[in-house]
C-alpha positions as CSV (number, residue, x, y, z in Angstrom):
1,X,-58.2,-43.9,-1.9
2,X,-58.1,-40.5,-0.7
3,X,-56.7,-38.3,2.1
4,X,-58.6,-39.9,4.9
5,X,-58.5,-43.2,4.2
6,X,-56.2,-45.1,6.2
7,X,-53.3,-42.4,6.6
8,X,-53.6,-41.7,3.3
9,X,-51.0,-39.0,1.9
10,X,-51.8,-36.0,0.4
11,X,-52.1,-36.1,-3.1
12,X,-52.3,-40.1,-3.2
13,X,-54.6,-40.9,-6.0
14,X,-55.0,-42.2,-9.7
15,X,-53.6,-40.3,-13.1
16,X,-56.0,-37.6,-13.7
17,X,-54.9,-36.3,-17.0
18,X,-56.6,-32.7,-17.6
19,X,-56.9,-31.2,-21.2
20,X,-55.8,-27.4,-21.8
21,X,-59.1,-27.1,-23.5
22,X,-61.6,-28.5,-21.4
23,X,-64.3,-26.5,-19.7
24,X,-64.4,-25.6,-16.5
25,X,-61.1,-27.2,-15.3
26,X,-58.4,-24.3,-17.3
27,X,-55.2,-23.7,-14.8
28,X,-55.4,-27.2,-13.2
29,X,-52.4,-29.5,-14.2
30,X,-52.0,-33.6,-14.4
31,X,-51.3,-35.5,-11.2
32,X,-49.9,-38.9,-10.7
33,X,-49.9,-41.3,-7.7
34,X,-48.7,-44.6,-8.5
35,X,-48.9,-46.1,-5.3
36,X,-52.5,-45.8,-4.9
37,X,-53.1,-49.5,-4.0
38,X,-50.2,-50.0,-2.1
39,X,-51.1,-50.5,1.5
40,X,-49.0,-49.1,4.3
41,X,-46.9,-52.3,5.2
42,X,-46.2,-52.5,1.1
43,X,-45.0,-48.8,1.6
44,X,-42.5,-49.5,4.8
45,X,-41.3,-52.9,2.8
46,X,-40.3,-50.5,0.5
47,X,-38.6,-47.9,2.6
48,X,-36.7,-50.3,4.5
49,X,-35.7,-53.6,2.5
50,X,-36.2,-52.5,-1.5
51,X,-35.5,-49.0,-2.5
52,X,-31.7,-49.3,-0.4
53,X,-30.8,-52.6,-2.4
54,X,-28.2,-51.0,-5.5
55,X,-30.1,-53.0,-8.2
56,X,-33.8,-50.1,-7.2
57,X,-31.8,-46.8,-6.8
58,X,-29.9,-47.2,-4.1
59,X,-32.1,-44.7,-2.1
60,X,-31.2,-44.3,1.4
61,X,-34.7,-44.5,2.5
62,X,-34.3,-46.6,5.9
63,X,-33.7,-43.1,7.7
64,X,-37.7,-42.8,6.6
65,X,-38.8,-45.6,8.2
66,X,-36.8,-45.3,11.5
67,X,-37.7,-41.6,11.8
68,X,-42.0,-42.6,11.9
69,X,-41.6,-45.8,13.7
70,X,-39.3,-48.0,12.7
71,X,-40.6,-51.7,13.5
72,X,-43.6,-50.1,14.6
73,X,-43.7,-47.8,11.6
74,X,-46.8,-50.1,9.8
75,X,-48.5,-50.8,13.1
76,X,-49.3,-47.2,14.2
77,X,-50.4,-46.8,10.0
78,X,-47.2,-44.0,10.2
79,X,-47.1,-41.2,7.3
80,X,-44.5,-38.9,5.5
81,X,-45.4,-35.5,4.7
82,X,-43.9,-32.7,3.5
83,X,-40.9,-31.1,5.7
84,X,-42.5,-27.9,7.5
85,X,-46.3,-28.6,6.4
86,X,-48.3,-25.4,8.2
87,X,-50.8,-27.9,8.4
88,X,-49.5,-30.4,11.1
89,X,-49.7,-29.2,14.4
90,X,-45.8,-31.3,15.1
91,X,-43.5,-32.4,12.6
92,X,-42.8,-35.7,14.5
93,X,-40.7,-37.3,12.0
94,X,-38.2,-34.0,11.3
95,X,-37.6,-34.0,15.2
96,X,-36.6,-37.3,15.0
97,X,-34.2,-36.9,11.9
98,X,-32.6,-34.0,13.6
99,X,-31.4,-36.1,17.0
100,X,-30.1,-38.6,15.0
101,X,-26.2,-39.1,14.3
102,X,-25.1,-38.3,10.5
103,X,-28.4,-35.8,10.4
104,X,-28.2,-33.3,13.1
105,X,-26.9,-30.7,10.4
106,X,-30.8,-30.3,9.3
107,X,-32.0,-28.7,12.4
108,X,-32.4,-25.2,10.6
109,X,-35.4,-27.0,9.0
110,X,-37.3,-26.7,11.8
111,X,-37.7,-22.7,10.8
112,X,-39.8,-23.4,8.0
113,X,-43.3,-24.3,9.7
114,X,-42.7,-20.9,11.6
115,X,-41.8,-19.0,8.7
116,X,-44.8,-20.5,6.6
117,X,-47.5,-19.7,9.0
118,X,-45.9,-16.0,8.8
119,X,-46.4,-16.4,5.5
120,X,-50.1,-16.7,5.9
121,X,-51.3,-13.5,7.8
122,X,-52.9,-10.7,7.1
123,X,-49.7,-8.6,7.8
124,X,-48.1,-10.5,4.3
125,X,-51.0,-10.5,2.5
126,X,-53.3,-8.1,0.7
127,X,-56.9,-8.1,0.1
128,X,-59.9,-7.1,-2.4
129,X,-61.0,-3.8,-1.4
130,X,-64.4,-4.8,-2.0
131,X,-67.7,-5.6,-4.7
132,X,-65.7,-7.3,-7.7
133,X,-67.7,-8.2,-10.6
134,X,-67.2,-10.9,-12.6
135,X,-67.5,-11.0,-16.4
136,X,-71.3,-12.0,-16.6
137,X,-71.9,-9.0,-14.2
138,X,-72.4,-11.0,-10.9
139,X,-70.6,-10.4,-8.2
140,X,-67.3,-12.4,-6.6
141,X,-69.2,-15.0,-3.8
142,X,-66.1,-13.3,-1.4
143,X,-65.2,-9.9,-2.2
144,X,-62.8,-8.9,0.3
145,X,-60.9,-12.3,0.1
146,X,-57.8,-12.3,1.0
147,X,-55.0,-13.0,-1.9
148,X,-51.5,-13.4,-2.9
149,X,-48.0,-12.4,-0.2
150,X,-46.9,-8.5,-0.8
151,X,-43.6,-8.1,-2.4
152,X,-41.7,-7.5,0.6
153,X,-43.4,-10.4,2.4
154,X,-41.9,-13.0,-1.2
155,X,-38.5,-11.2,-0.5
156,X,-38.3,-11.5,3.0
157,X,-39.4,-15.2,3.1
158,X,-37.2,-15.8,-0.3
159,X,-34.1,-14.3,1.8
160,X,-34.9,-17.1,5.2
161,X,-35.4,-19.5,3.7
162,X,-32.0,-19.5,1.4
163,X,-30.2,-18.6,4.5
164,X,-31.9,-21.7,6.0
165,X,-30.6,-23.8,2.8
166,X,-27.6,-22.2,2.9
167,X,-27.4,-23.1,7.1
168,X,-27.5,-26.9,6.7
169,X,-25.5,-27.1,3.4
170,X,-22.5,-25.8,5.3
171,X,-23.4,-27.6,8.5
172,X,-23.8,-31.4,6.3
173,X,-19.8,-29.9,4.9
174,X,-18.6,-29.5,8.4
175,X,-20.2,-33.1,9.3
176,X,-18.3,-34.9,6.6
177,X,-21.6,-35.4,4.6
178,X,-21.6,-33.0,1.5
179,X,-23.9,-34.6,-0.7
180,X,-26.6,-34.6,2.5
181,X,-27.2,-30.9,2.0
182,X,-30.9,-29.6,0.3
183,X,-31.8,-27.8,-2.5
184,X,-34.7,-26.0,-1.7
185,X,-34.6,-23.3,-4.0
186,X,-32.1,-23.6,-6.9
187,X,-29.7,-20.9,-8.2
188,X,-32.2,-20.4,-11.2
189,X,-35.0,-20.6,-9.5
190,X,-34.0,-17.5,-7.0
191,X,-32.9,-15.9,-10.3
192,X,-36.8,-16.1,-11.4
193,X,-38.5,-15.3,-8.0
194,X,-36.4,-12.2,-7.5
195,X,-37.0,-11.3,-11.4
196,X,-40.5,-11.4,-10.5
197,X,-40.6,-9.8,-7.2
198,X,-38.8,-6.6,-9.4
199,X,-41.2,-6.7,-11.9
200,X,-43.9,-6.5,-9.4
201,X,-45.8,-9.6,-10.9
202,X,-49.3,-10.6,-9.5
203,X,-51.5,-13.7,-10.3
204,X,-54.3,-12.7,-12.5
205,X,-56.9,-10.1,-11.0
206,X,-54.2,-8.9,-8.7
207,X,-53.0,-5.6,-9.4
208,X,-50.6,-5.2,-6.3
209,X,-52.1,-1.7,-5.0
210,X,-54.6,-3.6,-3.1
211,X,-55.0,-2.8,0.6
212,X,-53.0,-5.1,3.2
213,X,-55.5,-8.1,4.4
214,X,-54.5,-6.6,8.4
215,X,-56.3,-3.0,7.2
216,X,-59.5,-2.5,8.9
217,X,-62.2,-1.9,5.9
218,X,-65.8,-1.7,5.5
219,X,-67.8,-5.0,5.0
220,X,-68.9,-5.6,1.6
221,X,-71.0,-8.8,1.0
222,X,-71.7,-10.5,-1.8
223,X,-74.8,-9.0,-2.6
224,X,-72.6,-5.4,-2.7
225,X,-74.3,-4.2,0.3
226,X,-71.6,-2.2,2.8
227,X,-71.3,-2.4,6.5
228,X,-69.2,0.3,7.5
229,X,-66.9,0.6,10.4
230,X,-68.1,1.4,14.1
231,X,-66.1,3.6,15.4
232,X,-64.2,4.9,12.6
233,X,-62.3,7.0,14.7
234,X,-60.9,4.5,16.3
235,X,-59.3,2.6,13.4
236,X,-57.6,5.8,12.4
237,X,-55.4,6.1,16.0
């Protein structure tokens, strides 16, 4: 009943209901599986004979199925994921989808996994300069983690990843199949991010004039002692 227990997804689980008040636990939110004792041939029956039928949704969901296996889709104990995960090494099933006749138009979404390891480095990203203490006075277990995207990193992602919506919507037109485009990012969702990017919002105990997590700085461990550079001159050419 977790992650690594036979193929399970990410996320599978029970309804863990979290209170706004209780200790220790502030920021986390509710999460729901409702499949967490459905085994992986219950899953596929699903995919493939139920959730099609007009009178559970209509869903066309046998694409799923074909894409991680088809017949052999419960034998190899096959999984979805999400669409671009940075965390698979291939995105089997997307590769699949993309060769196969009445989907071909979502081939752009094979620039995601690219664009969300991008997202990830240094380059994007800042970082704590160094000793951060914490309300009691200790200090932060990491201080020179590395934190949240820049501003121009959110905007330039923000602005390829439309254009990649934007990419298959007009190539599922041009195929005949308007209502297979994606929403990936809605019109009032963009209108939000961009708000935020000009109001040069941070998560809490981000200021934004942090240095970039690609600048060479001086070691700082946790128990505030500094390390500095070797070779200082060197970092500065």
């Amino acid at each position: 009943m977790s992650c690594s227990k036979d193929g399970a997804e990410c996320g599978q689980g029970w309804y863990q209901q979290v209170l706004p008040n209780s200790p220790g636990i502030r920021g986390r939110i509710a999460t729901l599986a409702p499949i967490l004792h459905w085994g992986v041939c219950t899953v596929w029956d699903w995919l493939r004979i139920f959730a099609p039928q007009p009178e559970f949704g209509s869903w066309p969901t046998q694409i799923l199925a074909d894409a991680y296996g088809g017949d052999n889709a419960t034998e190899v104990n096959a999984r979805t994921g999400c669409v671009g995960c940075p965390l698979a090494a291939v995105d089997g099933a997307l590769a699949v989808i993309v060769e196969t006749d009445g989907w071909r138009h979502l081939w752009p979404l094979l620039w995601l996994k690219p664009i969300y390891r991008w997202m990830r480095l240094p380059a994007q990203r800042l970082r704590k300069r160094g000793v951060e203490r914490l309300k009691d006075g200790s200090i932060a277990k990491n201080p020179q983690r590395m934190g949240p995207l820049t501003l121009e990193a959110r905007l330039q992602a923000l602005d390829w990843i439309l254009n990649i919506q934007r990419t298959v919507c007009e190539g599922a037109c041009a195929a005949g199949y308007p209502e297979r485009g994606i929403d990936l990012i809605n019109a009032e969702e963009e209108a939000l991010i961009r708000q935020l990017i000009a109001d040069g919002t941070f998560p809490q105990k981000w200021d934004g004039d942090e240095p970039s997590a690609a600048a060479w700085l001086d070691s700082v461990y946790s128990d505030g002692s500094v390390q500095p550079i070797l070779f200082r001159d060197l970092v500065g050419s």
